[in-house]
N, C-alpha and C positions, 0 to 999 in steps of 0.2 A: 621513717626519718630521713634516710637516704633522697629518697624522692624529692620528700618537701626541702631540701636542703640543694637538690641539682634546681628543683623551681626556684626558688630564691634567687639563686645564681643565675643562671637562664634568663628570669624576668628583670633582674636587676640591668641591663644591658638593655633592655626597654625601656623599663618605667623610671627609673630614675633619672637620664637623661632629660625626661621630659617634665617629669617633677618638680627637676631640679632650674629646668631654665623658666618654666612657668611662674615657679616662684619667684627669681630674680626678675624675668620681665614684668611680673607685675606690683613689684616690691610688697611681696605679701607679710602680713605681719609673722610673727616670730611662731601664732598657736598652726598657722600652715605646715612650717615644719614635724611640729606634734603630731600633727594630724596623720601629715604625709606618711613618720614613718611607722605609727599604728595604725593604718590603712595597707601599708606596704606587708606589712608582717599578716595581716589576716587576709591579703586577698587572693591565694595559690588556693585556700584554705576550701573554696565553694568548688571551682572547678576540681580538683583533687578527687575530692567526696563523691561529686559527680559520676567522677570518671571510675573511680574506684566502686563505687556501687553498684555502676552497669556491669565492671566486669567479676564481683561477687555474687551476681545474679546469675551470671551466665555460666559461671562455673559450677553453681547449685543445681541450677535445675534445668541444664541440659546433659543429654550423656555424652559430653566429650571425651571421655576415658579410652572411648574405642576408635576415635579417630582425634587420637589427641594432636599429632603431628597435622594431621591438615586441616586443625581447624584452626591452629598458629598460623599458619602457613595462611589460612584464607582471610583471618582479624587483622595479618600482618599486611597483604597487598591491599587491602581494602582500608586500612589507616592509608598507607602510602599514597593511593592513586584518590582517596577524597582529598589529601592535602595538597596532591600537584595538581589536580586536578579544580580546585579553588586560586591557588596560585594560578595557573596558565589564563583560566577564565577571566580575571580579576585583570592580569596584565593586555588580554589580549582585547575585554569592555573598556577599559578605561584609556587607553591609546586608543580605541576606533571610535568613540562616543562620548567620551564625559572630556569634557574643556576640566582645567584648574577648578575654574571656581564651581562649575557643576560636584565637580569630585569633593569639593570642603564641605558645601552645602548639603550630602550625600553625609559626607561622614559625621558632621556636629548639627547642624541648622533644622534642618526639618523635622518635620511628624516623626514620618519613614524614617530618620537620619539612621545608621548604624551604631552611636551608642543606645537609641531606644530601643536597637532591634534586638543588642546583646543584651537590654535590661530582661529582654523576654526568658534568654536563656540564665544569665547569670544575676538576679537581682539586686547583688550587693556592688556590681558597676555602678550601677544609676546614683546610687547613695553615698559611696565612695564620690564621686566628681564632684555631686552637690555640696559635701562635705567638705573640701578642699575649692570650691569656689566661693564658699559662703566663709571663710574661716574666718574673716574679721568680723561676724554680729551671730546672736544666740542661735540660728540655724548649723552651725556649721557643728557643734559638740551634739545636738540631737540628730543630724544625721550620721555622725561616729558610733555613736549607741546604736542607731538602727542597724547600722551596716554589722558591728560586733553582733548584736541581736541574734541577723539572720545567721553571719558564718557560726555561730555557736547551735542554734536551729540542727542544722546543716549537720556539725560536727557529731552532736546527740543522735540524731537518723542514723547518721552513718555507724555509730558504737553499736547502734540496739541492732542494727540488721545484722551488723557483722557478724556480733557475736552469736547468731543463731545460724548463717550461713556460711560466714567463712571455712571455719572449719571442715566441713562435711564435701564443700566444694574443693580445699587442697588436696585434702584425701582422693579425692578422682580424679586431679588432675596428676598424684603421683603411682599412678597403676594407671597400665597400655593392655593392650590386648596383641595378640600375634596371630596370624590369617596362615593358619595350617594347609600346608600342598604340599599334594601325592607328587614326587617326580618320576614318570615313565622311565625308561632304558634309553629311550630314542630320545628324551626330552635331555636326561643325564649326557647322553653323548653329545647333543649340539650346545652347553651350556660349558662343557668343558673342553671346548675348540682349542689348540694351540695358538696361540698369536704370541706377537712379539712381546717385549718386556715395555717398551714404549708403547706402545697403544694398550695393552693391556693397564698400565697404569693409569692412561690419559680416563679410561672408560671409570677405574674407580674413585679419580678423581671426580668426574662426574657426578655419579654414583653418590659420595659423601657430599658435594654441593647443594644437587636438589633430594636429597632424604632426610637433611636437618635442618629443620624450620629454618633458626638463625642463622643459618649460613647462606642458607638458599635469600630472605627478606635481605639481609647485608652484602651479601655478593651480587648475587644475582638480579632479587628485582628491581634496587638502590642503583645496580649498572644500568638497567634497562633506563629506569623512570628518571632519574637525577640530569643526566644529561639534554632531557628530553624540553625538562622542567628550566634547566639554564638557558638555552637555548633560542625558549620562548622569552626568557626573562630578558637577554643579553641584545637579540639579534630582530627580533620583531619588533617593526616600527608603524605606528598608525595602524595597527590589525591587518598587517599584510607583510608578503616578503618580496612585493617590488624590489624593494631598493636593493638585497640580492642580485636577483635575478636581472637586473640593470647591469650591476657589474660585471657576472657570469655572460651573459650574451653580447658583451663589448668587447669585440676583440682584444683592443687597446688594456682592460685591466682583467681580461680574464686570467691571464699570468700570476697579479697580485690577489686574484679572488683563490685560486691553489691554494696559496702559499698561507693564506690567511684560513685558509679551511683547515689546511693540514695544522695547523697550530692551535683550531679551536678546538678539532678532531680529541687530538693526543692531549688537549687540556684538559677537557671534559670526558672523556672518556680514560685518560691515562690514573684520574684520580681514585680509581675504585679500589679497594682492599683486598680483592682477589690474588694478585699475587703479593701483596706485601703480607697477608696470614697463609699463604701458600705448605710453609712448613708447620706452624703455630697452632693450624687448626688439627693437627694431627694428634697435638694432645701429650698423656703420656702413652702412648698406642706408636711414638715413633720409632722410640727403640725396635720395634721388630722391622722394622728396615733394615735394621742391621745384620738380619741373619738371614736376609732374604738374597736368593741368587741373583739378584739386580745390579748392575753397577750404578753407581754413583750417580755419575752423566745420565741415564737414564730416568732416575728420581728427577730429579733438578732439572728436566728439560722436558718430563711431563707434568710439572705442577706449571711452568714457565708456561707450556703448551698448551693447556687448560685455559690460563687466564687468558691468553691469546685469542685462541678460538671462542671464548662468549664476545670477546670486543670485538671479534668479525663478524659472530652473527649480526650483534648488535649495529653495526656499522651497516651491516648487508641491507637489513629493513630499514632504517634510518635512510637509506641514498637512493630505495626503492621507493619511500613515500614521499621524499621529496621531490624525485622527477616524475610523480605523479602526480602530486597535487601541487604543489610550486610549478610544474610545467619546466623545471631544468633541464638542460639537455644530459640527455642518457651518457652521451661521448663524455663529458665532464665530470659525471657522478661517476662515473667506471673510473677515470684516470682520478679520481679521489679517492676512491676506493682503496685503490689498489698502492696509491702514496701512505696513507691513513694507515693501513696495515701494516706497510711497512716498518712503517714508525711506530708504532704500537707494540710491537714484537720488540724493539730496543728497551720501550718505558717498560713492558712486563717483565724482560730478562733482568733490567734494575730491581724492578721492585723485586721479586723472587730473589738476588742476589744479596737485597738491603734484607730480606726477613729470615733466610740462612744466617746474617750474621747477629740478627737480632732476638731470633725467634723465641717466643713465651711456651712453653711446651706445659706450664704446671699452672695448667687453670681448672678451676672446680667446675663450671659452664663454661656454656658458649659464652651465653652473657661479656663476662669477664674478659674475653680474646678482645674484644671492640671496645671495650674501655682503658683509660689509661695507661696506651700506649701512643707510644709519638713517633712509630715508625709508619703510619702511614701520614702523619705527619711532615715526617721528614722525605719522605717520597714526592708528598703536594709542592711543598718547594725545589725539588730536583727537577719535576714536571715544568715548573714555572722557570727554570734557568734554562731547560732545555727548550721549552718554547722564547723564551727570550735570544737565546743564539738563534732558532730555526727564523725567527723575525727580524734579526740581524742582517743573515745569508737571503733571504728573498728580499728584505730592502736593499740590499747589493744588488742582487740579479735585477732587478727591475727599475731601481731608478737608477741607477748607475750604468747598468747594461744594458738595458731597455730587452729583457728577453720573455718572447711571447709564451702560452701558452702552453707547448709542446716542450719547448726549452728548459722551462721550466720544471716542469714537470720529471723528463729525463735526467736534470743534473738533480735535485732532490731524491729521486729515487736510485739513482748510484749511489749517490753520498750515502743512504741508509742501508742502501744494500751491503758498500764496505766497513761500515761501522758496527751492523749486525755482523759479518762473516767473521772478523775481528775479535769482536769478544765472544761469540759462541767458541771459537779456538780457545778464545786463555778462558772460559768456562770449563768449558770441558775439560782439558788438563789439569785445573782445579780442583773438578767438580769433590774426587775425594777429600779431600785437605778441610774445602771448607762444608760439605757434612759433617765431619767428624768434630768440628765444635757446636755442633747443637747436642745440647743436653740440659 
């Protein structure tokens, strides 16, 4: 019920919109609205079923039980990377090849068109539109019926499998299996190396990242792929990134190409949940923080530290594919790099600083950390004030000052360097005060 009720929601933010001005642009009679929103209510209905079937199958009669965590882990980047993966393709064919009217004619007009291709997959499309195009003469209530028809079809399949599958498929996906090892002497001695309390944490932080599915798909792969996915979305024009690398190799705006990188950098990249569930994901497992010989500043500057270093990797490959295949210069992608991080280390110390004061520690799953919360919410618009000021200060330096490239760069990276050194000080003097109201 949850589900069909986020579908609702979710699809309402599409379909209605379109529905809605369809109707009025074509002054449809009154049985359109009927139609529309018992059409609206049965059409989550197919796809649902759908989707819900494959993975009642998969649960039945595969033995996930023994690698249950990585088969989450491989359903989850494999939803992800087929849907940016459609995304990117989609933006990247129809800016290099399809005109306007090529793309309408693609999407309604033809044989081929893309509603006939989705009647393939979801049958009660094609019956649903005819039904709400036909709504003023007797087609339009017997294509309602057909379309109720099939989702009722649909819903029947789905009861009858369930109830012979589902069952038996929960049951295995609630028992794991544990991978038994001998530990040697020498093995026990190099596993229990002394290291710091700082790196030592950084490593379990780690650790807890990628060995829980949900953490790992929402942190991690969602940092890697999300940004990747805007990117193409945002900044790719005509299937190419001339118009970049136009700006980058012109002396004259290579200054404003920084300032704009460093902004898209920390916008795209500063939005991830890594450090704003920083503490949250810890669960009720945090109390023993409490008893542990750690200080404070230590905690709070290795979860800080954690999100940091994924958003350098992440940056590091990101500025190494594009001066490879964009052909950017290497000199520019280093002095972006290295602005980028800078900046990135401020937006992570916020967000870790916003989920200390926020932090959800009593959730029953993972699930639940990522829903219904508006701290990483409140963090996206923090991102977007501070790229609005960073867009402020480079349109000073450059149209005002006319300052090149290098200039640029150096006063930007002061600036973040004294702005980090600043609050790591009134952190750390903090750091106890504000641990000590999570609970």
């Amino acid at each position: 019920l949850t589900v069909l009720i986020t579908q609702y929601v979710m699809s309402s933010f599409i379909l209605l919109p379109i529905f809605i001005t369809y109707g009025l642009k074509s002054s449809a009679f009154i049985t359109y609205y009927i139609y529309m929103i018992f059409i609206y209510l049965l059409f989550p209905i197919v796809p649902l079923v759908l989707a819900s079937l494959l993975m009642t199958v998969i649960m039945r009669y595969t033995n996930i039980a023994k690698n249950k965590d990585r088969g989450n882990i491989f359903i989850g980047i494999v939803s992800i990377l087929f849907i940016v993966g459609i995304n990117v393709f989609l933006q990247w064919k129809n800016k290099s090849s399809f005109s306007e009217d090529a793309l309408t004619n693609y999407l309604a007009n033809n044989e081929s068109s893309l509603l006939v291709q989705m009647t393939n997959y979801f049958p009660t499309t094609y019956f649903g539109a005819v039904a709400l195009v036909e709504n003023a003469n007797w087609k339009g209530p017997l294509y309602v019926i057909i379309f109720a028809l099939i989702s009722f079809v649909f819903f029947v399949l789905f009861y009858y499998i369930a109830e012979r599958t589902y069952l038996k498929g929960v049951i295995g996906l609630s028992t794991s299996t544990a991978k038994k090892e001998v530990i040697s002497a020498e093995g026990l001695q190099k596993s229990t190396v002394q290291s710091s309390h700082l790196k030592a944490y950084v490593k379990k932080e780690f650790k807890t990242l990628f060995r829980t599915p949900q953490f790992f798909l929402n942190c991690i792969v969602q940092t890697f792929v999300m940004p990747i996915m805007l990117f193409f979305v945002l900044f790719v024009q005509d299937g190419n990134l001339k118009w970049i690398t136009g700006y980058i190799d012109n002396p004259k705006s290579a200054g404003l190409a920084i300032g704009v990188g460093l902004c898209a950098s920390l916008f795209l990249m500063g939005s991830n949940v890594i450090a704003t569930t920083s503490f949250s994901r810890d669960g009720s497992s945090w109390f023993v923080n409490r008893y542990l010989p750690v200080k404070a500043s230590d905690i709070f500057f290795a979860k800080a530290i954690t999100a940091w270093l994924i958003n350098v990797i992440i940056l590091a490959v990101f500025g190494i594919t594009m001066a490879v295949v964009a052909g950017i210069s290497p000199v520019f992608m280093l002095l972006w790099f290295l602005l980028s991080a800078n900046g990135l280390l401020l937006i992570n110390l916020i967000g870790t600083r916003w989920d200390a004061q926020t932090a959800d520690i009593h959730w029953d799953t993972e699930q639940k950390l990522f829903k219904s919360r508006y701290t990483t919410l409140w963090n996206f618009l923090a991102n977007i004030f501070i790229a609005l000021v960073i867009v402020a200060g480079v349109s000073l330096l450059y149209f005002f000052l006319q300052v090149g490239l290098w200039v640029m760069f150096i006063v930007l990276f002061v600036m973040f360097t004294i702005v980090n050194y600043i609050f790591i000080k009134i952190l750390k003097l903090g750091a106890e005060r504000i641990l000590s109201n999570i609970e």
